[in-house]
DOKENU-848426 format. One record per atom (N, C-alpha, C): x, y, z; residue in one letter. Coordinates in steps of 0.2 Angstrom, whole numbers, padded with zeros to 4 digits, always signed. Atoms other than C-alpha are relative to their C-alpha. Last residue first. Example, Ala and Ser with C-alpha at 12.3 -4.5 7.8 and 13.67 -1.06 7.14 Angstrom:
// DOKENU-848426
-0004-0006-0001S+0068-0005+0036S-0004+0005+0003S+0004-0006+0000A+0062-0022+0039A+0004+0006+0000A
***
This chain:
// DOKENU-848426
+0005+0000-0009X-0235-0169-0313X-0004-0006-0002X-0002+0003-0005X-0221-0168-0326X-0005-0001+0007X-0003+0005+0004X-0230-0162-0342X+0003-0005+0008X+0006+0003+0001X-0238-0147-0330X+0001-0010-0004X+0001+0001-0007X-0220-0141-0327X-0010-0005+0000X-0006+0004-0002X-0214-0142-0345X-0004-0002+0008X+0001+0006+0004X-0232-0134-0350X+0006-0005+0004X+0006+0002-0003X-0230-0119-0339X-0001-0007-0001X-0001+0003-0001X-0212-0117-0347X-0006+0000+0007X-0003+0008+0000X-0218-0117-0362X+0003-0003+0008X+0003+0006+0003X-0232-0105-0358X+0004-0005+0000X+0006+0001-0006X-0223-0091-0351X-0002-0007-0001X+0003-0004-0002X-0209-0092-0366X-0004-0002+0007X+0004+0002+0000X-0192-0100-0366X-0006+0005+0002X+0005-0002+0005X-0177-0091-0370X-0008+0000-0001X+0003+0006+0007X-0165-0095-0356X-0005+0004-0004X-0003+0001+0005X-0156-0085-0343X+0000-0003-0007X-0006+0003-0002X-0164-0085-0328X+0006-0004-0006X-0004-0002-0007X-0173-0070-0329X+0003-0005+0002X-0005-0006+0000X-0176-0073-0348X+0005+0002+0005X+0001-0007+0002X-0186-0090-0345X+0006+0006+0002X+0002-0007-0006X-0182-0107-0343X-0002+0007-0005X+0008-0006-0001X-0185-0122-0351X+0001+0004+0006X+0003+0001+0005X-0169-0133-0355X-0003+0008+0000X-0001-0006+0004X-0160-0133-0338X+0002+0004-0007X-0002+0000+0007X-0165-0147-0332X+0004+0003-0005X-0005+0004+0001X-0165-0145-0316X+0005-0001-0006X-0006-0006-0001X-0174-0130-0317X+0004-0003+0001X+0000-0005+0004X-0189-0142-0323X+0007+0004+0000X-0005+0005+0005X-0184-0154-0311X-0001+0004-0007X-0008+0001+0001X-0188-0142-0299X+0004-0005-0001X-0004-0005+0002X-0203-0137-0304X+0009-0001+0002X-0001-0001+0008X-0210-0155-0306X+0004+0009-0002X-0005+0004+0002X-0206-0159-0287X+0000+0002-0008X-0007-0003-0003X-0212-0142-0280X+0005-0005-0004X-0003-0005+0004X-0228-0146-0291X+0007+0002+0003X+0000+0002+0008X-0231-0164-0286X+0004+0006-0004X-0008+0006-0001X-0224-0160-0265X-0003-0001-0010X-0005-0006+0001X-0240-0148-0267X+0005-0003-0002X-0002-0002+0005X-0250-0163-0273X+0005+0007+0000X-0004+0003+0007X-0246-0173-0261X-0002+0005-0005X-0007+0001+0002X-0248-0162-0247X+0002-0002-0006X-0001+0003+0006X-0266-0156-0250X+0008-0002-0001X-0002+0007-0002X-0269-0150-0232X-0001-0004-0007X+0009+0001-0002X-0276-0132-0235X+0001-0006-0003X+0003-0002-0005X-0258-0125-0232X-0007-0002+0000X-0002+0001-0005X-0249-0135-0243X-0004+0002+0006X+0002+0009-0001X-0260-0133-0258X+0003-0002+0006X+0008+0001+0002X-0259-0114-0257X-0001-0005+0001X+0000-0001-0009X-0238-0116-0254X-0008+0001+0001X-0001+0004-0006X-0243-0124-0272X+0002+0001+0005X+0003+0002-0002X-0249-0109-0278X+0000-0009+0003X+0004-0002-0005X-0236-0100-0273X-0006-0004+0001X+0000+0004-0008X-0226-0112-0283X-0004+0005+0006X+0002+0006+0000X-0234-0107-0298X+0002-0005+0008X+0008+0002-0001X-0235-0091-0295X-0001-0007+0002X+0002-0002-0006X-0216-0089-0293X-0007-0001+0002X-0002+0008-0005X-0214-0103-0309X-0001+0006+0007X+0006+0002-0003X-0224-0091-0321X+0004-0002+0006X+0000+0008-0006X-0207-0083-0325X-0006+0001+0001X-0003+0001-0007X-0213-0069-0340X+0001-0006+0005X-0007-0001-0001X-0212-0068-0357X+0002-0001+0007X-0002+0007+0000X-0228-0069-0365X+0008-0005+0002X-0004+0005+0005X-0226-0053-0371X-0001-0006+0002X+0003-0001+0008X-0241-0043-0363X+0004-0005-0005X+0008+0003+0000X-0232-0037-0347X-0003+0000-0006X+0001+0007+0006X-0213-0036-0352X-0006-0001+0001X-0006-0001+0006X-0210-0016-0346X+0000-0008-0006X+0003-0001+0006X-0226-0018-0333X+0004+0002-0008X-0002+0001+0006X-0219-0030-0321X-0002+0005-0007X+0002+0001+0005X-0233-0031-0311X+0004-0001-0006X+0006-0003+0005X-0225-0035-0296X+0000-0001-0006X-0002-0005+0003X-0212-0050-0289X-0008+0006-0002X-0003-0008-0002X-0217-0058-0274X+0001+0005-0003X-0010+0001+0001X-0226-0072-0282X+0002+0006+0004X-0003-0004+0006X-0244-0072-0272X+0007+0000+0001X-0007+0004+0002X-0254-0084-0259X+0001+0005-0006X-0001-0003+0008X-0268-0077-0247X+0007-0001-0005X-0008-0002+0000X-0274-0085-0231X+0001+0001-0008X-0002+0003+0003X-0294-0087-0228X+0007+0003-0001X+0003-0004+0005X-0299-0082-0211X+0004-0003-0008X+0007-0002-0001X-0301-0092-0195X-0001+0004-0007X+0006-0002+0003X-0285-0101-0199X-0008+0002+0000X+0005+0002-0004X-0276-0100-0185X-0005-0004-0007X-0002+0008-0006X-0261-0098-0193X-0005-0004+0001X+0004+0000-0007X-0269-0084-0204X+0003-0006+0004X+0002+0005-0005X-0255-0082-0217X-0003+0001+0005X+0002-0006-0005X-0249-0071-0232X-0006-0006+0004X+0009+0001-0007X-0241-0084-0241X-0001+0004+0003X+0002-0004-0009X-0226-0080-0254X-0006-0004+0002X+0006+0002-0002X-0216-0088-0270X+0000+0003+0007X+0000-0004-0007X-0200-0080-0276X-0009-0002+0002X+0002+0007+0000X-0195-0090-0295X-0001+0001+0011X+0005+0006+0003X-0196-0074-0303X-0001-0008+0002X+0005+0000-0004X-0185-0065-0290X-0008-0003-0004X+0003-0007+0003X-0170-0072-0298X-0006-0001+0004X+0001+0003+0004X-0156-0085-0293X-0005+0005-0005X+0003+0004+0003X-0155-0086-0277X-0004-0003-0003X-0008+0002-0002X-0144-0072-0270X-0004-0009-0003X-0005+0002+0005X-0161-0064-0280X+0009-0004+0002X+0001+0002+0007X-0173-0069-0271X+0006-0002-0002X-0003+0009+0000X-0163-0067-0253X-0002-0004-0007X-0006+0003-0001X-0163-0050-0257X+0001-0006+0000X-0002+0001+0008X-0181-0048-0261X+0006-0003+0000X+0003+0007+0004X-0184-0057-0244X+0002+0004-0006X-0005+0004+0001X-0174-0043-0237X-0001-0006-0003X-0004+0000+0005X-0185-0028-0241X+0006-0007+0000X+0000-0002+0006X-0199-0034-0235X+0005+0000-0004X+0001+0004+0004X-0194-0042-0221X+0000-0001-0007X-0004+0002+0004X-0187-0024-0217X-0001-0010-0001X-0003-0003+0006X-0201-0018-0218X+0007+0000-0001X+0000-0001+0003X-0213-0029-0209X+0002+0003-0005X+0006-0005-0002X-0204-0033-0194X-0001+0000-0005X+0000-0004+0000X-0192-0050-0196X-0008+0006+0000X+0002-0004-0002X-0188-0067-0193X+0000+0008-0001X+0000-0008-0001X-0177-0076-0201X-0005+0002-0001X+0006-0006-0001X-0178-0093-0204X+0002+0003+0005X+0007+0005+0001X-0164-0104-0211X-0004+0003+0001X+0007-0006-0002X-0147-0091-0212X-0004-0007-0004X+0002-0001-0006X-0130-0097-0215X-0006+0000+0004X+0000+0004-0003X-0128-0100-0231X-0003-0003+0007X+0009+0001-0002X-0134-0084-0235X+0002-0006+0001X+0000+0007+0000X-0114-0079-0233X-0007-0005+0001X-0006+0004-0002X-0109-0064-0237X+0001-0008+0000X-0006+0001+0009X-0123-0058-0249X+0007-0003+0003X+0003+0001+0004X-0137-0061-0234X+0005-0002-0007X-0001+0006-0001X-0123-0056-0223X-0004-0005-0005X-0006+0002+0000X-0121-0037-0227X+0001-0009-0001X-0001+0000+0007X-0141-0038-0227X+0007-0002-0005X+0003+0003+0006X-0139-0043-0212X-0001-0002-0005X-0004+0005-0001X-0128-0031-0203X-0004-0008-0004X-0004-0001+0007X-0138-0018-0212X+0005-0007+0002X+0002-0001+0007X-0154-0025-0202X+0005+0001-0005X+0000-0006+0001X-0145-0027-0184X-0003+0000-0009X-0004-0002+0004X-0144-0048-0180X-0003+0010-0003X+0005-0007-0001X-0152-0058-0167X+0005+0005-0004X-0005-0006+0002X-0145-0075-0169X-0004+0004+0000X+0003-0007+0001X-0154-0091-0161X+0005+0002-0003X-0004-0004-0005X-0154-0109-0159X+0000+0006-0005X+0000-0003+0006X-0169-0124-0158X+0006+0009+0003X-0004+0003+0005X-0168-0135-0146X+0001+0003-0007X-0008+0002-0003X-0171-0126-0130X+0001-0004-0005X-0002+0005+0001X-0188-0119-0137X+0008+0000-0001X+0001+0008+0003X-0195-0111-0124X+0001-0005-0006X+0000+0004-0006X-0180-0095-0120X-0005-0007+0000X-0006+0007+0002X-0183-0093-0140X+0001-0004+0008X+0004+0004+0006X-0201-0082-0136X+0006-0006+0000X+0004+0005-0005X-0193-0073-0119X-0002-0005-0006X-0005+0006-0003X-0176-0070-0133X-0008+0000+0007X-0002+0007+0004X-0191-0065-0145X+0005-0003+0006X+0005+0005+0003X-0199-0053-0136X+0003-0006-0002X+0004+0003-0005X-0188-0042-0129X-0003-0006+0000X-0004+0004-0005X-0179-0041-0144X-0001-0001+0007X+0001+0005+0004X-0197-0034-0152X+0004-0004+0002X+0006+0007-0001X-0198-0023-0137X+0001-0006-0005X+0000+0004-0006X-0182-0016-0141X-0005-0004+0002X-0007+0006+0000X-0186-0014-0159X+0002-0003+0006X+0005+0007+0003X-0204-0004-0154X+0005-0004-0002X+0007+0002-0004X-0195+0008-0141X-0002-0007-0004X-0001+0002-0003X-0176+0012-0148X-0005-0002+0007X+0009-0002+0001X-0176+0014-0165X-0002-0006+0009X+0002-0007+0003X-0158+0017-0168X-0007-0001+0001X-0002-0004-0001X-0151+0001-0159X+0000+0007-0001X-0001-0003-0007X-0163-0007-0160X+0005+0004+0003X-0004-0006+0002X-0163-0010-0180X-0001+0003+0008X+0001-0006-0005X-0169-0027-0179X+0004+0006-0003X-0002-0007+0003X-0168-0044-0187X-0003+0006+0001X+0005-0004+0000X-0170-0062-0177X+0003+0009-0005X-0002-0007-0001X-0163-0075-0183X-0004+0005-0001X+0007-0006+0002X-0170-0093-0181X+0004+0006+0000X-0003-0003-0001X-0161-0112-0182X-0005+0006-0003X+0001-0001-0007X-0169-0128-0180X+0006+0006+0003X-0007+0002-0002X-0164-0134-0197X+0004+0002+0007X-0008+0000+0003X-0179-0137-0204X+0004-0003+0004X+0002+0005+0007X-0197-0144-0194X+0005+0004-0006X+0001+0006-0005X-0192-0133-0178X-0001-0006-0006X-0009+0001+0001X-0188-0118-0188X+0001-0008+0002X-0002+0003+0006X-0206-0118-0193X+0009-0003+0000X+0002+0007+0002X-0212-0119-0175X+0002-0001-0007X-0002+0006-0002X-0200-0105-0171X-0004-0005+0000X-0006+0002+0002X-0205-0094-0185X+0005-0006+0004X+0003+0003+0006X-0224-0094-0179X+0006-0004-0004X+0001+0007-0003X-0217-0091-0162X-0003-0003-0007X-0006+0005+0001X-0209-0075-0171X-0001-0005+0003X-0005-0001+0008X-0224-0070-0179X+0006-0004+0003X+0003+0005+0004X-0235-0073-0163X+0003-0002-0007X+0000+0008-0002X-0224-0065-0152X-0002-0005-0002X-0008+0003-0001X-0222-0048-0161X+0000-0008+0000X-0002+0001+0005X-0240-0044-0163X+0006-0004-0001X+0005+0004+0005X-0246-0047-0147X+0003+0000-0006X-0004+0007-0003X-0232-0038-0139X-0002-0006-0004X+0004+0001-0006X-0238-0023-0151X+0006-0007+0002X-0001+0005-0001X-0226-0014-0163X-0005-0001+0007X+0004+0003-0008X-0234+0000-0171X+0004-0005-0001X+0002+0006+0002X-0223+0012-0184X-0003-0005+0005X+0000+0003-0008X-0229+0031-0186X+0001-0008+0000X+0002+0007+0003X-0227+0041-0201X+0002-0003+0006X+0002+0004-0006X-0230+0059-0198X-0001-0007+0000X+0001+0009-0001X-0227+0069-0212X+0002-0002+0003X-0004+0006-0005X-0223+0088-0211X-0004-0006-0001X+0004+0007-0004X-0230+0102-0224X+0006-0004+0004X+0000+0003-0004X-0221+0120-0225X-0002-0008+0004X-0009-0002-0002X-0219+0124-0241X+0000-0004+0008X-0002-0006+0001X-0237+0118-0244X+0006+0000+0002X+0001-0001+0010X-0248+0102-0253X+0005+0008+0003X+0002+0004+0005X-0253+0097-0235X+0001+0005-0005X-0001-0006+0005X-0251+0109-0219X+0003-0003-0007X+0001-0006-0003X-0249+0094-0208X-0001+0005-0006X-0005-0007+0002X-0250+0077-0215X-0003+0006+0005X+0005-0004+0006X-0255+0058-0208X+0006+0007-0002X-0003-0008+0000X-0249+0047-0195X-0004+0004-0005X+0001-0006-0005X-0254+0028-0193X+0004+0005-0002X+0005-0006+0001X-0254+0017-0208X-0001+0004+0004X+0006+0002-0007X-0247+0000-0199X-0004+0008-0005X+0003-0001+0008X-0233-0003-0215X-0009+0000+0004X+0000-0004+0002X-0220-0001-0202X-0005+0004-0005X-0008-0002+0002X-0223-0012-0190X-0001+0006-0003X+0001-0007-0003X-0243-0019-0191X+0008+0001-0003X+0009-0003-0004X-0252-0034-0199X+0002+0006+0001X+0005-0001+0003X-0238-0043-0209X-0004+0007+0000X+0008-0002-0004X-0225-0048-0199X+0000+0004-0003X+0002-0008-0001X-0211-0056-0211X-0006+0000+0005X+0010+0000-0002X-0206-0075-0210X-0001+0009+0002X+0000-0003-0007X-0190-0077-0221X-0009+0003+0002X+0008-0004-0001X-0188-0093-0225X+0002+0004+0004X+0001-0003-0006X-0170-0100-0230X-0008+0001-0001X+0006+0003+0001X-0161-0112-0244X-0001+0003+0007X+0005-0005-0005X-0143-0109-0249X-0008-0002+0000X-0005-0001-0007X-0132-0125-0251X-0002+0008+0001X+0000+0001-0004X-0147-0132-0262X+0006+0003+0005X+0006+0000-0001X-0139-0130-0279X-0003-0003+0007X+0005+0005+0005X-0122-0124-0280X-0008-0001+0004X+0006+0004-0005X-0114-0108-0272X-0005-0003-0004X-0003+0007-0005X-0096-0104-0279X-0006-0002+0005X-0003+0006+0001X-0101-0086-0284X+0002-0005+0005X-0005+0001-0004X-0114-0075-0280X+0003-0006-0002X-0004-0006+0000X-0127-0072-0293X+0008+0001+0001X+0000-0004-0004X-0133-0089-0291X+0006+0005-0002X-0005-0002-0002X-0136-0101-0306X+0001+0007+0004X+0003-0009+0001X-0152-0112-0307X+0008+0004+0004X+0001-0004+0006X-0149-0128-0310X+0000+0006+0000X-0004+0003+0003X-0151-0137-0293X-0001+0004-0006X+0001+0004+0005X-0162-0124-0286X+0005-0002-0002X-0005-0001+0006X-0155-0109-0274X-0001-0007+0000X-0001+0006+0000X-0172-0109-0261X+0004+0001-0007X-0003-0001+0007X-0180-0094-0256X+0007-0006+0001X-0008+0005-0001X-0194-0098-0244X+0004+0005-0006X-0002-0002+0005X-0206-0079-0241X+0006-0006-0001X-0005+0004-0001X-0218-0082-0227X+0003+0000-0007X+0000+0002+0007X-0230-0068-0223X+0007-0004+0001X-0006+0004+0000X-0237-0073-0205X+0002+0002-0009X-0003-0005-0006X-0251-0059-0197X+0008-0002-0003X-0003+0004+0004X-0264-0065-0212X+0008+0005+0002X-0003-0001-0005X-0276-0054-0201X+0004-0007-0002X-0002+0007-0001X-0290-0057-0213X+0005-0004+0004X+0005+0003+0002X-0293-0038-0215X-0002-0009+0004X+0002-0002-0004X-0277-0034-0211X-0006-0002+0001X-0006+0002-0003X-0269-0044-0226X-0005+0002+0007X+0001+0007+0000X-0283-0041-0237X+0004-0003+0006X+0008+0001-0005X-0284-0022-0232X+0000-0007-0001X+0000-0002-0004X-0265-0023-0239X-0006-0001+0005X-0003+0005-0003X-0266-0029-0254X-0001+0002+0008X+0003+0006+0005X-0279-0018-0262X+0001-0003+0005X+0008+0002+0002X-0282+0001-0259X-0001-0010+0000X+0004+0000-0004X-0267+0001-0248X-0007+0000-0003X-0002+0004-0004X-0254-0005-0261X-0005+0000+0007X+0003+0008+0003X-0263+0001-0277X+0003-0004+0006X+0006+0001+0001X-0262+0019-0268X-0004-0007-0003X+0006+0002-0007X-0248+0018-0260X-0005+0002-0001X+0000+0008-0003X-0239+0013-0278X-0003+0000+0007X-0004-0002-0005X-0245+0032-0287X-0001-0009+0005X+0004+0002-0007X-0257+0025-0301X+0005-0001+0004X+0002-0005-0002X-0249+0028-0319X-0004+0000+0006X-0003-0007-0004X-0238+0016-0316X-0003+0006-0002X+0000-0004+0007X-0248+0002-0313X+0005+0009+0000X-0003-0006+0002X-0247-0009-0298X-0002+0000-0007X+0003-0004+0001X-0255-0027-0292X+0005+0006-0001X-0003-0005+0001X-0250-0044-0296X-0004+0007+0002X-0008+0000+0006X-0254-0061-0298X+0005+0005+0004X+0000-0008+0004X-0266-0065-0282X+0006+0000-0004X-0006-0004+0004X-0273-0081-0276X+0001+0004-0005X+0004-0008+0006X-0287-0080-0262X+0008-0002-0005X-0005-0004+0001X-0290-0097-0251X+0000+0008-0004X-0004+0005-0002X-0304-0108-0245X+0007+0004+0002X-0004+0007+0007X-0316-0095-0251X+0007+0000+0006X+0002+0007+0000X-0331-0087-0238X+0006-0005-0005X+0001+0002-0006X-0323-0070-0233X-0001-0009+0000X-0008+0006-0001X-0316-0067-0252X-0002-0003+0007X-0002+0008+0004X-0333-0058-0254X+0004-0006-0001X+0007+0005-0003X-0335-0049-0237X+0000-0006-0005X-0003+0004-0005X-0319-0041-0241X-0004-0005+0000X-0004+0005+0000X-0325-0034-0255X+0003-0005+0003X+0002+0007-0002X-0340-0026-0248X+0004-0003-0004X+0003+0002-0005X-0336-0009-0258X-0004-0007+0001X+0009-0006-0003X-0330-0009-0272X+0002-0003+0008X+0007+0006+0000X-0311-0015-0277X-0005+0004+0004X-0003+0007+0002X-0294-0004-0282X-0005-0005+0000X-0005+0003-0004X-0303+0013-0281X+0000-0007-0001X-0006-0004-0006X-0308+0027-0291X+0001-0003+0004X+0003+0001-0004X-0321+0016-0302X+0003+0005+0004X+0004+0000+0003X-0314+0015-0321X-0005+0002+0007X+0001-0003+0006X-0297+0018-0319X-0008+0002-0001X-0002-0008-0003X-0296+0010-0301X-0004+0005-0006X+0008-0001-0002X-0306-0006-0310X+0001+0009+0002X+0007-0002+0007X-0292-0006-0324X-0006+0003+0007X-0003-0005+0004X-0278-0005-0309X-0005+0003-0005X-0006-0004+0000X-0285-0018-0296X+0003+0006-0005X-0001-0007-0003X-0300-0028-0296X+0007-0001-0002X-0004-0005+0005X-0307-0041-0309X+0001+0008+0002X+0001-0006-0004X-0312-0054-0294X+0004+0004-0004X-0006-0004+0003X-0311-0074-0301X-0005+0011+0001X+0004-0005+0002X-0320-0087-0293X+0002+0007+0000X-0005-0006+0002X-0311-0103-0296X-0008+0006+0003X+0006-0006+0002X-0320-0119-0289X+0002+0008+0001X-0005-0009-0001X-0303-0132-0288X-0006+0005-0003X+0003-0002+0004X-0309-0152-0287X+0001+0010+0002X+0006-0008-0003X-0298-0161-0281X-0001+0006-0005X+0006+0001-0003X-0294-0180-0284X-0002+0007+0006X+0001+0002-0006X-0276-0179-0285X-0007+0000+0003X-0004+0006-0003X-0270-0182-0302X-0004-0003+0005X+0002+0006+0005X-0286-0172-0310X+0005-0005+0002X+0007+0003-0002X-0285-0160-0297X+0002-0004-0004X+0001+0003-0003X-0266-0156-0300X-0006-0004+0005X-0003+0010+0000X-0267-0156-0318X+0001-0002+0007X+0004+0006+0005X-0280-0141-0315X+0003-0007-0001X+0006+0003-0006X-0269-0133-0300X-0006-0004-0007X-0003+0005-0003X-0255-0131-0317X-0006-0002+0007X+0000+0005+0007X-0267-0122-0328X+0004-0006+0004X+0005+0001+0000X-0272-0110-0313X+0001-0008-0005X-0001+0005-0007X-0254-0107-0308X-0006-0003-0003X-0005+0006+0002X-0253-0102-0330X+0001-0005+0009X+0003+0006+0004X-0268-0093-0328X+0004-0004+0000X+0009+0002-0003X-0264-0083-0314X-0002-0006-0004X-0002+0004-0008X-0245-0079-0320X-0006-0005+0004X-0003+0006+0003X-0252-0070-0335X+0004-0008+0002X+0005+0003+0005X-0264-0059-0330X+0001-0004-0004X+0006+0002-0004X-0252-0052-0314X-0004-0008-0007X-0002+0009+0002X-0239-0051-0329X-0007-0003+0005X-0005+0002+0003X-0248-0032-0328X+0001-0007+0000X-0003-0004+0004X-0261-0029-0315X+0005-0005-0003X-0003-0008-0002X-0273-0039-0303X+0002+0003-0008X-0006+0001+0002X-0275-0060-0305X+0005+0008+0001X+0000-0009+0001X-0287-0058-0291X+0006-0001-0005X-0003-0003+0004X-0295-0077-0288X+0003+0007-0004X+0001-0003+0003X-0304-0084-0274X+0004+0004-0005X-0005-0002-0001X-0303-0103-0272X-0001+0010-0005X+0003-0005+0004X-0315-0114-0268X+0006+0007+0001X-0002-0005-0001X-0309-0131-0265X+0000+0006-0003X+0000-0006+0003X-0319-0147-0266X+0002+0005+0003X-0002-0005-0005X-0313-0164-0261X+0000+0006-0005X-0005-0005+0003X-0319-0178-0273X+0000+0007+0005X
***
């Protein structure tokens, strides 16, 4: 039996409710598939803040350093200002582990009805590969004359060559097992050193693969398209902030960000890679027994895929979307009644 050790951060809000329910689904897929799943569970973020002044002790790192993989619920609270649950937690993970590829699929499900109209199930279906590590969300700058009439903020975003090329070569070996098409997304025309390099970058990067085809596209131009016609669009490439913001987008053009699974990715694997739903805490329904599990859940099956357990990924990809086929057992955000649980259990029934 194949042992896999897996560290556990459920975090804040639905966080602690989304965790158990991936957790209860990786349980039927051991016992299908002959593996064995050795949790070990980290009660950082919000309570420990409260209790400790900051999101995890020291030598966290080092503890997640030895497991297979890490999966996380959720982190936020709102009394606790969000770049402080963002840099205290996710982010040193990310850097740390240098988990350079966040990969965000969003996939319009047979059954699940898209926002936009006259778009059935499967005829959107994209990944977009965010850079991670540096960009925007690089932490360089600081303040002047802090807390005064006068302060100035200083936020600086890194683009390395390194950084760039390995993210979007990451996007072109993904594109290359779809639909062998990659857009790149920019704002170089107003940001007119680290975007140009980054178009720099990509059309030497696409120049080797001659079967796979390009678009290079301006961030509002994008997003305009994203709702025009997400049809269009397989893997997208992007710098970390507008990644960011355009994978929620693609969420919800299909369907709701509750069924929004992520990987934060070492390629190489030298370090463990981190798997969470994309939405946060939620803390308006936290507690009710209310929320989509399904984004956990499939993160935790992108989890299974990336630490060579195919069949049982492909178990839970196929049980959740025959679940949302059904269209029985859903929850709130996709217009059903059903709680957290039932439709754990549905999905779990089906594996």
């Amino acid at each position: 039996m194949r042992i896999l050790r897996i560290a556990v951060i459920a975090g804040d809000g639905v966080g602690q409710e989304v965790v158990p329910a991936a957790l209860s689904v990786l349980a039927r897929v051991g016992e299908k598939f002959g593996l064995r799943f050795e949790h070990t569970h980290y009660e950082w973020g919000a309570e420990y803040y409260f209790r400790h002044g900051h999101m995890m002790p020291p030598g966290a790192l080092d503890l997640l350093r030895d497991s297979d993989a890490i999966l996380l619920g959720a982190v936020g609270h709102p009394d606790i200002p969000d770049h402080i649950t963002l840099n205290g937690l996710l982010l040193p993970i990310r850097r740390a582990f240098d988990q350079y590829a966040n990969v965000r699929p969003a996939l319009l499900y047979p059954g699940v009805e898209s926002p936009l109209r006259n778009y059935k199930g499967g005829e959107i279906d994209m990944v977009v590969v965010r850079e991670n590590t540096e960009g925007e969300y690089a932490q360089v700058g600081g303040f002047l004359y802090h807390h005064q009439p006068d302060e100035v903020a200083i936020q600086t975003a890194v683009f390395t060559h390194r950084g760039i090329e390995r993210v979007v070569r990451y996007a072109f070996e993904l594109a290359r097992k779809r639909r062998k098409h990659v857009t790149s997304i920019t704002k170089s025309n107003a940001q007119g050193f680290g975007m140009v390099l980054w178009d720099r970058v990509f059309q030497r990067v696409a120049s080797e693969y001659a079967g796979v085809e390009t678009d290079s596209l301006l961030v509002d131009a994008a997003a305009m398209n994203f709702v025009r016609r997400p049809h269009t669009f397989d893997v997208v490439v992007a710098s970390n902030l507008f990644g960011d913001i355009l994978s929620d987008l693609s969420a919800i053009v299909t369907g709701s960000i509750g069924l929004a699974a992520s990987a934060n990715l070492d390629p190489e694997r030298r370090f463990p890679s981190m798997f969470e739903p994309v939405h946060g805490s939620a803390p308006d329904i936290a507690g009710r027994g209310v929320v989509n599990p399904l984004a956990a859940i499939l993160s935790a099956a992108m989890m299974l895929d990336h630490l060579d357990a195919g069949d049982g990924a492909k178990a839970v990809f196929d049980a959740v979307a025959a679940v949302l086929a059904g269209g029985k057992i859903r929850t709130a955000d996709l217009g059903g009644s059903s709680s957290t649980t039932q439709v754990t259990d549905a999905v779990i029934a089906l594996i």
